[in-house]
C-alpha positions as CSV (number, residue, x, y, z in Angstrom):
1,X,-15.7,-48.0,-6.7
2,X,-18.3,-47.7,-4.1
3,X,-18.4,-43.6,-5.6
4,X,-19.0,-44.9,-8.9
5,X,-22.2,-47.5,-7.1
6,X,-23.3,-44.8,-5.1
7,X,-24.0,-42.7,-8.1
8,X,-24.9,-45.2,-10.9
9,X,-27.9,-46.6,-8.1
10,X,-29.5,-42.5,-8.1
11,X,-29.6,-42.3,-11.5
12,X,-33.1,-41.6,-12.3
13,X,-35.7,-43.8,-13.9
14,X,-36.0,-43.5,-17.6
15,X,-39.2,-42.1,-18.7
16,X,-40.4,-45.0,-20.6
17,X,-39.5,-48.1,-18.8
18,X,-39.4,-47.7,-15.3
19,X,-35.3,-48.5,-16.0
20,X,-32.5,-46.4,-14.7
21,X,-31.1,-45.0,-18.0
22,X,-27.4,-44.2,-18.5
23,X,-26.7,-44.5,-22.5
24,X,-23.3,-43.5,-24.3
25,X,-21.1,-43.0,-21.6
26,X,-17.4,-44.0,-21.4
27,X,-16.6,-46.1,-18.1
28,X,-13.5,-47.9,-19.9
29,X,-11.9,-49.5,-17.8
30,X,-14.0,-48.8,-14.4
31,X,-14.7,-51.5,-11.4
32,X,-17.8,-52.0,-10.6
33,X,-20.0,-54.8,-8.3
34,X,-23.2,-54.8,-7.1
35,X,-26.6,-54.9,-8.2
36,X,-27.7,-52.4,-11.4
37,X,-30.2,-54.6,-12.6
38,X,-32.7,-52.7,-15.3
39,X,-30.2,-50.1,-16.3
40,X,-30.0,-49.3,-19.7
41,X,-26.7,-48.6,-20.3
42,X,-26.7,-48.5,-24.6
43,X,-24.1,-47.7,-26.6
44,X,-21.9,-47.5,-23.3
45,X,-18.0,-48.4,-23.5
46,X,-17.1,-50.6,-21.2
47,X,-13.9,-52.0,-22.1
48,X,-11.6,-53.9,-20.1
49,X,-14.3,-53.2,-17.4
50,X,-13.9,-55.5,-13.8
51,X,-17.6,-56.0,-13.4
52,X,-17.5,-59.9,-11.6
53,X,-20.5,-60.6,-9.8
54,X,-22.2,-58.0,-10.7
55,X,-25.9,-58.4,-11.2
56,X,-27.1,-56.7,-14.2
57,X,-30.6,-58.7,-14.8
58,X,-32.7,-57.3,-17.3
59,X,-30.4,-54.5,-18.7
60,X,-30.6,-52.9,-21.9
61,X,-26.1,-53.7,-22.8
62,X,-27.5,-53.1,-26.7
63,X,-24.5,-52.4,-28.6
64,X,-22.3,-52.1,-25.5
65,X,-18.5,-52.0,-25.6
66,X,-17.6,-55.0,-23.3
67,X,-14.4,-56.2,-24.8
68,X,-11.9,-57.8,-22.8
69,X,-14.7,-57.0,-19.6
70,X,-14.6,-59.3,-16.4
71,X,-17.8,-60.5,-16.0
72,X,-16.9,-63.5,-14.3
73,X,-19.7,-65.0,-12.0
74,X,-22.2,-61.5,-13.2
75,X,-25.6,-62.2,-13.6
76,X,-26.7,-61.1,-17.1
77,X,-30.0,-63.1,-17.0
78,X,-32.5,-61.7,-19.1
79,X,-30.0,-58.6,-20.2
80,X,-30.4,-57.8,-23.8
81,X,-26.9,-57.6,-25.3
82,X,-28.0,-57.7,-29.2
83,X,-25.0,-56.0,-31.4
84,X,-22.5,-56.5,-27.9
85,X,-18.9,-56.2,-28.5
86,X,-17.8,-59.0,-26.1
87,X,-14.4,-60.2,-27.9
88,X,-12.1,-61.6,-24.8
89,X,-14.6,-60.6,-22.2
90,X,-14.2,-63.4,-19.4
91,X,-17.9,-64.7,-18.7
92,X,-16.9,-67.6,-16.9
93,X,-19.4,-69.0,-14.6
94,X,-21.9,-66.1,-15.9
95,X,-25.8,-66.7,-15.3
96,X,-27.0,-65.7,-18.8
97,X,-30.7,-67.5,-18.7
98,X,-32.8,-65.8,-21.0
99,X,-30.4,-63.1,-22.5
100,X,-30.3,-61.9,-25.9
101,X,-27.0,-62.0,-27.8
102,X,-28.5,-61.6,-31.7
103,X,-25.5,-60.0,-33.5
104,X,-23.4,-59.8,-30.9
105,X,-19.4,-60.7,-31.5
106,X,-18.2,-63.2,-28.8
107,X,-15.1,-64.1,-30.5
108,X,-12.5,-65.8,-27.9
109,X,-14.7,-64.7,-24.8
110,X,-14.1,-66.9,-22.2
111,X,-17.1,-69.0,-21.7
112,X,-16.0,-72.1,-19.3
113,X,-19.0,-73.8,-17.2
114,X,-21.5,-71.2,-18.6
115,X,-25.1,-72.6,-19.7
116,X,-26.2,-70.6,-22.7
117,X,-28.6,-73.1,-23.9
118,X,-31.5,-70.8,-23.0
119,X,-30.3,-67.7,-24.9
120,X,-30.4,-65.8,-28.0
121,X,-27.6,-66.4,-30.5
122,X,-29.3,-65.9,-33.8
123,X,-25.9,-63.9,-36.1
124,X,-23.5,-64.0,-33.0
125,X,-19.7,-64.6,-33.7
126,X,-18.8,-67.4,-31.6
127,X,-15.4,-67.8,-33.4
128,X,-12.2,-69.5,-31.0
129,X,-14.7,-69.4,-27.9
130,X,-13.1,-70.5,-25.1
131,X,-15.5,-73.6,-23.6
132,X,-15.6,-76.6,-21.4
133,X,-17.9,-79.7,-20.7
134,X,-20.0,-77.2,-18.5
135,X,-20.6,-75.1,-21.5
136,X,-23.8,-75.6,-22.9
137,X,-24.8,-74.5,-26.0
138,X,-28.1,-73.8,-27.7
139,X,-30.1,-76.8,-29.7
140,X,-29.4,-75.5,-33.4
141,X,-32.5,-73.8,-34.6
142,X,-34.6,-76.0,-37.1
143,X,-33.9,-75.0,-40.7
144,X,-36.8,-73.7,-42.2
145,X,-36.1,-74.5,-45.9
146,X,-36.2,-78.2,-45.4
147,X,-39.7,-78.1,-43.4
């Protein structure tokens, strides 16, 4: 694991953001903690991933494969997760402030004492969540049609 850190924290910056960039690649499976925040890790499989507390703040997780992931306690505040694949991933206790799940599938991911009231949901599955009194949920967005 700390082989996997060492190398993931050299990657270089990507050209056009500043972020380290790291897009496609298959770490199925891997265990990782620590701090990546900014990475841009698009299109990446991360399935059945142990990634608990790890801070990711501000990463680009577009289209990610994180089913069945641990992400228990991680920090994905700010992360931009739109199209995710997070069915079963366990985000309990997550800090999730400001990320963007548009079109992402969170079917049955585990979402107990998690505060997603300050995220983007807009065409996210959020079928047989699992969810407790210290899940919060976004305010429904006003219709428009009725205005």
């Amino acid at each position: 694991m700390q082989i996997a850190m060492h190398i993931l924290a050299r990657l270089p910056d990507h050209a056009d953001g500043g972020d380290k960039y790291l897009s496609r690649v298959d770490l199925r499976r891997i265990q990782l903690s620590g701090t990546l925040d900014h990475i841009s890790l698009r299109h990446a499989t991360l399935n059945r991933a142990w990634l608990r507390r790890i801070s990711l703040r501000g990463a680009d997780l577009t289209d990610v494969d994180l089913r069945q992931a641990n992400l228990e306690r991680a920090n994905l505040a700010e992360a931009r997760l739109a199209g995710a694949h997070l069915q079963g991933a366990h985000m309990r206790e997550a800090v999730l402030r400001g990320a963007d799940f548009r079109g992402a599938d969170l079917s049955k991911a585990d979402l107990r004492d998690v505060d997603l009231s300050d995220t983007r949901l807009a065409g996210a599955k959020l079928d047989e969540i699992v969810a407790n009194t210290g899940t919060r949920l976004p305010a429904p967005e006003p219709d428009e049609s009725q205005a």
